[in-house]
N, C-alpha and C positions, 0 to 999 in steps of 0.2 A: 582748752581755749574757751575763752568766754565772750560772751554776745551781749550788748540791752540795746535796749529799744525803747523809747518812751512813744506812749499812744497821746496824744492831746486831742480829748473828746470833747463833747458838748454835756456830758452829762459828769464820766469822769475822766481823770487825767491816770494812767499808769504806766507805771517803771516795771517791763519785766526783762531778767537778767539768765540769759540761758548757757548750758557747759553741751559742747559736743562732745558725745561720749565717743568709743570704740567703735563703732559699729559709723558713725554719722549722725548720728542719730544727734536733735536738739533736743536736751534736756532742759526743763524749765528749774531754774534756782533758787529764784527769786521772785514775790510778784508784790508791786507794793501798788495800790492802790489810792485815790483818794477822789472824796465826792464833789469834784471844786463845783458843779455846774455853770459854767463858764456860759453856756446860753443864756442865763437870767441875766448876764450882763451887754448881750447886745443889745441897742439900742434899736425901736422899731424902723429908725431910718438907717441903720446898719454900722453904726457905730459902735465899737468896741469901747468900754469905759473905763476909766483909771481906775475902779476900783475893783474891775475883772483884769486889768493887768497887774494889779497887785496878787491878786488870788493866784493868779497863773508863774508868780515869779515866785512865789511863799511856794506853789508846789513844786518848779521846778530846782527850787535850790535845796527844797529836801532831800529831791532826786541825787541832785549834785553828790550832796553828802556821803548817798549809799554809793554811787558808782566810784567816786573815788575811791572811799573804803576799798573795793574790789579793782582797783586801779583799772578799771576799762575805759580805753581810746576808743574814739570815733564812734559815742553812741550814737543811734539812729532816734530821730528826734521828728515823729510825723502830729501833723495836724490833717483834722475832716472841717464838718461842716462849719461849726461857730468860728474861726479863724479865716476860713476861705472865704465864708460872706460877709467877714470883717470888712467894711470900705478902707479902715489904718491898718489893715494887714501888712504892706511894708514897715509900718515905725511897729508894728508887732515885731516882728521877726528881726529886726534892726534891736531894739533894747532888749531882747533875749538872747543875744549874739553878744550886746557888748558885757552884759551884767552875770551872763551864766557860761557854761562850756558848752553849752548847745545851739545848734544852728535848726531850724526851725523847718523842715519841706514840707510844705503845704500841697497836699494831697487833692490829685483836680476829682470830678465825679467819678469822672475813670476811671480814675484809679483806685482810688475807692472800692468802686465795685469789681473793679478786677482783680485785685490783690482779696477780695472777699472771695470771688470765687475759684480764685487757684488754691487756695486752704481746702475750701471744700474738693476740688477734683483730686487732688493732693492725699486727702486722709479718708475719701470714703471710697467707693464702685462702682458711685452711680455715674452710668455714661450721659444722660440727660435726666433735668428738672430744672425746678427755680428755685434758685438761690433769695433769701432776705435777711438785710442786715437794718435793725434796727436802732439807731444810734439816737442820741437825744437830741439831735438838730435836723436829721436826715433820714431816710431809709433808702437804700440800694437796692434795686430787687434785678438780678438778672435771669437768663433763657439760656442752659447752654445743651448741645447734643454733639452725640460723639464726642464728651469731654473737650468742645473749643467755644469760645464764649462766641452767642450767636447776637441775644440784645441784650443792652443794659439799659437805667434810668436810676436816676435820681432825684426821688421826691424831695422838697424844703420842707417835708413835715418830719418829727422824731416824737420819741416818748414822752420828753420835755418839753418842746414843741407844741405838740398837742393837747400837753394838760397846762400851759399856760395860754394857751387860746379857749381852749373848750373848757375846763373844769375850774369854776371858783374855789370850793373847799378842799379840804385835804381828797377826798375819795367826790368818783361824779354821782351828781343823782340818776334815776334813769334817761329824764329827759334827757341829761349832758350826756351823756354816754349814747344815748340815740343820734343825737345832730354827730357829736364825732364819728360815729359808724357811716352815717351818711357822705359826710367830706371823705373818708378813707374812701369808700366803696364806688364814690364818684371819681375818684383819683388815680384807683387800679383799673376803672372800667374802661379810663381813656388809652389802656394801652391793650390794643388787638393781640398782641402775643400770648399776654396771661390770660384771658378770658377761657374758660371750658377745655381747658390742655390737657387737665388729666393725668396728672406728673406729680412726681413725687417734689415736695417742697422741701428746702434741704438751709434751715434756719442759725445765723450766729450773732453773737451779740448778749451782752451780759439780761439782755430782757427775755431773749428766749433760754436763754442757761437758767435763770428763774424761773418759769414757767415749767421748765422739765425737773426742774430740782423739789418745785410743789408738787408734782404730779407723783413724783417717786415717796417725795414723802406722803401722800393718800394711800399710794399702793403698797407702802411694807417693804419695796423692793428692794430682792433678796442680796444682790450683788453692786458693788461699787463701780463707778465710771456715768458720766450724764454722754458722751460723747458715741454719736449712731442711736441713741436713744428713739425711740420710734414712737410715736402717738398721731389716735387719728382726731376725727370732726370732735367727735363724744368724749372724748380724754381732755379735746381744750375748751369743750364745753363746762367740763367738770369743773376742768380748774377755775374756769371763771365764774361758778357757782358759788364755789366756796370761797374763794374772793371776795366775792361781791356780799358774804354774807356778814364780813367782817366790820368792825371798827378802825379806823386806823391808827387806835390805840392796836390794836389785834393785829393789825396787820405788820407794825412793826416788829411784833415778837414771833412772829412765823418765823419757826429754823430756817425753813427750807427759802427763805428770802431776806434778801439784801435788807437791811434799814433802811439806807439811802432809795430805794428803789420802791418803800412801800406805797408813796403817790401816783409812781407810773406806773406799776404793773400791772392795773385794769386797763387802761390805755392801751398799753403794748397787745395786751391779750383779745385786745377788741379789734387791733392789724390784723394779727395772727389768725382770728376766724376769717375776718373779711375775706381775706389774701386765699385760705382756703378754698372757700366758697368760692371765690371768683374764679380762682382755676379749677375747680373744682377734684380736689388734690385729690391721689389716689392714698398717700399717708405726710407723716410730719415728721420730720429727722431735726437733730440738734447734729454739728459741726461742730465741735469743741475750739478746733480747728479756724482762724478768724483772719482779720486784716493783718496784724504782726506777723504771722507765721507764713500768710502768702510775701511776705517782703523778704522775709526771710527765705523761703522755696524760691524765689525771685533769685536772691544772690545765692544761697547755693549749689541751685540745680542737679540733675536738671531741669528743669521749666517745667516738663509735664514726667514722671514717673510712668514706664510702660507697665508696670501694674502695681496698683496702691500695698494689693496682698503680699505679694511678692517681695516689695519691700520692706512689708512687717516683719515674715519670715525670717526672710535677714537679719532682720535688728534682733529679734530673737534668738537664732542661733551667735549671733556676735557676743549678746548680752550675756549669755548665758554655757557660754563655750559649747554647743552644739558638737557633737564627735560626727563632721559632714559627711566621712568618710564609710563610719560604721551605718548611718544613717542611710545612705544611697543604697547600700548593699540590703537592709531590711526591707527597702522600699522594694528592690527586684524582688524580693520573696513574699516579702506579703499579696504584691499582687498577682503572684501565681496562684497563691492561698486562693484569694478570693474569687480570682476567676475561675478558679477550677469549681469550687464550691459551687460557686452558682451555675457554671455548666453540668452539673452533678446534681442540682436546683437540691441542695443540701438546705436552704436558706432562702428566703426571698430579699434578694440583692439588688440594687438597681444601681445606674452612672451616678448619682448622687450620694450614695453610699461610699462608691469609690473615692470620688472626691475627698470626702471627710475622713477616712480613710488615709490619705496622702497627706493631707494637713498635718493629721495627727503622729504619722509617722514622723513628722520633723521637727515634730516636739511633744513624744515622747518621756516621761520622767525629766523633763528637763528640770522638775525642780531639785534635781538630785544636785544641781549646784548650790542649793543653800543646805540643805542635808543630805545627806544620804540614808541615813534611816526613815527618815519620813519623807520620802523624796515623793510619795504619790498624793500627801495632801498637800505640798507645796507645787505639783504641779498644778492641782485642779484649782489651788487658791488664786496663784498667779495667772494662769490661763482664763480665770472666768473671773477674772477681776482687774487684769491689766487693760488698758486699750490697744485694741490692734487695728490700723486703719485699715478698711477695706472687709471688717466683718461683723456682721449684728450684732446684736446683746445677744440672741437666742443662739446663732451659728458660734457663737465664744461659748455660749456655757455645752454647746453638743462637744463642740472638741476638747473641752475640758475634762469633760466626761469619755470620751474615748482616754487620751493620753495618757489618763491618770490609771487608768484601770488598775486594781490590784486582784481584788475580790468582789465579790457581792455583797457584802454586810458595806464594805463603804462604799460601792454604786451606789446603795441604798441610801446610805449618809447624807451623801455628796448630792443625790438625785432630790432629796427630798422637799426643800424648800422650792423647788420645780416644777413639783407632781403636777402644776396646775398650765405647765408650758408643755410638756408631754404628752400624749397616751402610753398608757401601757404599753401598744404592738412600738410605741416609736422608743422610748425607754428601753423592752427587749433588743429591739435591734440595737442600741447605743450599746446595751452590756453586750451585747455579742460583738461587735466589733472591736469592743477595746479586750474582748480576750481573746481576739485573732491577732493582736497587735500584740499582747502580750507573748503570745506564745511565738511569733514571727521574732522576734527579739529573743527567744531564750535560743533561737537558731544561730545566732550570732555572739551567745553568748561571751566569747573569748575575745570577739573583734577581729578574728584572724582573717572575717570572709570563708569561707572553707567549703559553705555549702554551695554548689555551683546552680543545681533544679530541685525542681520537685515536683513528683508525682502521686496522684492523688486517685483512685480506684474505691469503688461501691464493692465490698465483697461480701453479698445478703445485708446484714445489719451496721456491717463493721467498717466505718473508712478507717482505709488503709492508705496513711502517707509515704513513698517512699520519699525518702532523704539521700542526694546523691551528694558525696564531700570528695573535695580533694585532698583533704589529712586527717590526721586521728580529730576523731569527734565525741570523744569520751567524755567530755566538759558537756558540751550540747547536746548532747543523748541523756543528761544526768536532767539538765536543765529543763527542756522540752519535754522528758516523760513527767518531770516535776508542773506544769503548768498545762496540761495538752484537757486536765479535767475540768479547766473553766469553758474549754470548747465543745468539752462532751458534755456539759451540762445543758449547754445554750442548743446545741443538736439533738440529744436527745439520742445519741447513738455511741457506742466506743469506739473511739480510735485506736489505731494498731500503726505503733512509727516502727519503720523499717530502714537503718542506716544503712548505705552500700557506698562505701571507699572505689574513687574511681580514679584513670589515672589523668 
C-alpha cells in the first residue's frame, strides 16, 4: 500500500510517496522536491501574489503528474507558515481545490510544532529536550519531558525570513550576521522555558539536515545515515567557520549542501548556536524524522510507541526474517553464559554489557538474509549503516560489531575506521562479547532448543562448561568445540565443554 504526502513550505514544496512494508514499517519511495520559495511572494502586508500562486500551481500539478503515475487517492496535501499568514489563504486553498486534485490543510502553529515533535519522540529515546524545526517562514521550537509536549511557540522568523530582512547580498557581512544574532537571541530569551535547561536539543528540518551533512563531510565520517547524528557547541562552531569562509560561488558547490539552500544556511546555522547557547544544550541531534512523518505516526498509530527501540527490533526481525524462536532460546543461554562469567569475574562485565549483549542477540547474522556466505559483513554493513530509531551512531556501530563477530582479522577490519570512537579495553570487550554470542549460537546450532542449563565451574586454570541437553547433541558439541577458541582467546584460559543428556 502506498502513502504521499505533499509538504507546502515557505522555502520548498515536496511530494514524498511512502510503501508499508511487512513489518509496518513506512518506507520512503519517492521524494521529489522543489525550491518554489513561496515566502518571496508574500507581500509585506500579507498578501499572497499571483505570481507565488502560479509557482505554487506549476508545482503542484508536477506533483499531480507523479501521484497519478502511482495512482494514489487521498493524498495529504499540508501547508505551514507562508500559506497560513496568507490574508487570501481562502481563495489559496479554493483555486487549488478546483485546478488540481489536492485540497490544501493548513496547518495551525500547533500543529506544526506538534507533528514536529511526535517525529522526534517517535524515532529517537529521548524522554525530554527541545525540539526546533527551522522552516523558511517559521521556526517551531518546543519543551517536552516524559515524552508529552509540555510548551511550544512559534516564531514568524525562518531561514528565508531572515536573510530577506537581515542580509542584502548573497552571503551576510559580519555586521548582518551580528544584528541577525541579536533579533534571534532576543527572541529565544523571551521564552523562560528555554533559557539555561541544559537538555539535549533534538533538531529537523532540511537546514539542520545540511548542517549535519557539512559537518560529516569535514569529518570523513565512516558510516552512512545523518539521522541521531549528534554534535556539540564546537562541531557547529566549526561548521559555521568553514561556511563563513566561503564564496557563494563555493558555497554552492559544497556536496554536502543543497544549492537552493546555499544563501540560507549561515542564517540557519547562526539559530542553531543561538538556541544552544540559550539553553545552554547539553549536545545537538538531527531527527531525520520531521513534520510528514509525525502526520503520518498521527494516522497510524499508535500516537506514542511504548519504546522507540523496541520498535526498530521489530522491523528488523520482520525485514529480515529473524528465526524469533531460535533467537529467544539463545537469549536464555547467553545470559547464563555471561552471568556466570562475571560471577566467576572471568571478565570485567557490567549491566551495560548485558544490555548490548541482548540487542545483539536479536540480530545476530541477520545478514545471512542477503547471503549466507557472507552473512557477517552484511550484517556489520547493514547494522552500522541502516537507521534504527531509538539508538546512536556509536551504540549502532557497538552492536554491529557484536552481531557480526566472526573472527579477529574482521573485528579488526570492521573496527578499524573506528579506532578513534574506541579504546582498546572498550574494543577488547566488543570482540569478546561477540564471541560469547558466537559461541552461544553454535549451542543451538540445529534450532532444536535441546540444550536446557548451563554450568560453568573455575577448575585451577580450566573453565569447565557443562552443557545439559535434552536430545542427542552431536551437531552442537561439533559446532561449540569448533568456536569455544574465540572465547579462550579473549579469557586467556582453556575451556573444557562437558555434554550431559538429561531427561
Amino acid at each position: 500500500m502506498k502513502y504521499g504526502i505533499i509538504d507546502i513550505g515557505s522555502n520548498t514544496m515536496r511530494l514524498v510517496i511512502y510503501e508499508q512494508s511487512k513489518s509496518g514499517r513506512l518506507r520512503e519511495r519517492e521524494n521529489v522536491k522543489i525550491a518554489a520559495r513561496l515566502r518571496n511572494h508574500l507581500t509585506e502586508d500579507g498578501v499572497f501574489t499571483e505570481e507565488g500562486l502560479r509557482v505554487l500551481l506549476d508545482g503542484l500539478l508536477t506533483f499531480q503528474d507523479v501521484t497519478r503515475f502511482h495512482r494514489l487517492h487521498d493524498v495529504k496535501c499540508v501547508a505551514t507558515a507562508t500559506i497560513r499568514q496568507a490574508r487570501n489563504r481562502d481563495d489559496i486553498v479554493r483555486i487549488v481545490a478546483e485546478r488540481t486534485d489536492f485540497r490544501i490543510r493548513i496547518l495551525s502553529e500547533y500543529e506544526e510544532a506538534y507533528y514536529g515533535f511526535l517525529a522526534v519522540i517517535q524515532s529517537t529515546s529521548f524522554h525530554e529536550g527541545i525540539t526546533i524545526d527551522i522552516g523558511g517562514g517559521s521556526t517551531e521550537v518546543t519543551y517536552f519531558y516524559n515524552r508529552e509536549l509540555v510548551d511550544y511557540h512559534s516564531f514568524s522568523f525562518g531561514a528565508l525570513s531572515l536573510k530577506r530582512e537581515f542580509v542584502a547580498g548573497d552571503v551576510p557581512t559580519d555586521e548582518e550576521l551580528q544584528t541577525l544574532r541579536g533579533y534571534v537571541e532576543k527572541q529565544f530569551q523571551s521564552l523562560s522555558w528555554l533559557k539555561q535547561r541544559k537538555l539535549p536539543i533534538i533538531a529537523i528540518g532540511g537546514s539542520a539536515r545540511n548542517v549535519v551533512q557539512v559537518h560529516q563531510m569535514l569529518q570523513n565520517y565512516p558510516i552512512a545515515g545523518i539521522h541521531q547524528y549528534e554534535m556539540n557547541r564546537e562541531h557547529i562552531v566549526q561548521v559555521k567557520k568553514y561556511l563563513r569562509a566561503l564564496t557563494f560561488e563555493q558555497l554552492q558547490k559544497v556536496e554536502a549542501l543543497s544549492k537552493d539552500r546555499a544563501d540560507l544556511i549561515i542564517p540557519a546555522v547562526e539559530v542553531f548556536q543561538t538556541l544552544y547557547e540559550t539553553v545552554d544544550a547539553t549536545t545537538f541531534i538531527l531527527s531525520r524524522k520531521g513534520l510528514r512523518d509525525g502526520i503520518f505516526y498521527e494516522q497510524f498509530g499508535p500516537i506514542i510507541f511504548p519504546s522507540v527501540l523496541d520498535e526498530s527490533f521489530f522491523e528488523l526481525a520482520q525485514d529480515y526474517e529473524v528465526n524469533t524462536n531460535h533467537v529467544q532460546h539463545v537469549l536464555k543461554l547467553v545470559i547464563q553464559l555471561f552471568e556466570q562469567m562475571r560471577a566467576l569475574a572471568l571478565f570485567p562485565l557490567t549491566g551495560e554489557d548485558l544490555v548490548l549483549l541482548k540487542r545483539a542477540t536479536h540480530v545476530f547474522y541477520l545478514g545471512q538474509y542477503v547471503d549466507e556466505e557472507a552473512s557477517s559483513q552484511h550484517t556489520f554493513y547493514i547494522l552500522a549503516n541502516r537507521t534504527i530509531d531509538g539508538l546512536s551512531h556509536r551504540d549502532r556501530v557497538q552492536l554491529a560489531l557484536v552481531a557480526s563477530f566472526k573472527n579477529k582479522t574482521l573485528f579488526k577490519q570492521y573496527v578499524q575506521p573506528f579506532h578513534t570512537w574506541f579504546t582498546r579495553a572498550e574494543q577488547k570487550k566488543l570482540r569478546f562479547l561477540g564471541a560469547l554470542l558466537k559461541f552461544a549460537y553454535s549451542l543451538n546450532d540445529t534450532k532444536r532448543n535441546i540444550v536446557n542449563r548451563l554450568q560453568l565451574e573455575l577448575q585451577q586454570e580450566t573453565v569447565v562448561i557443562h552443557i545439559f541437553c535434552n536430545q542427542s547433541f552431536k551437531a552442537e558439541e561439533y559446532q561449540a568445540e569448533k568456536h569455544k577458541k574465540h572465547v579462550e582467546k579473549m579469557l586467556k584460559r582453556p575451556i573444557q565443554l562437558q555434554f550431559h543428556l538429561e531427561g
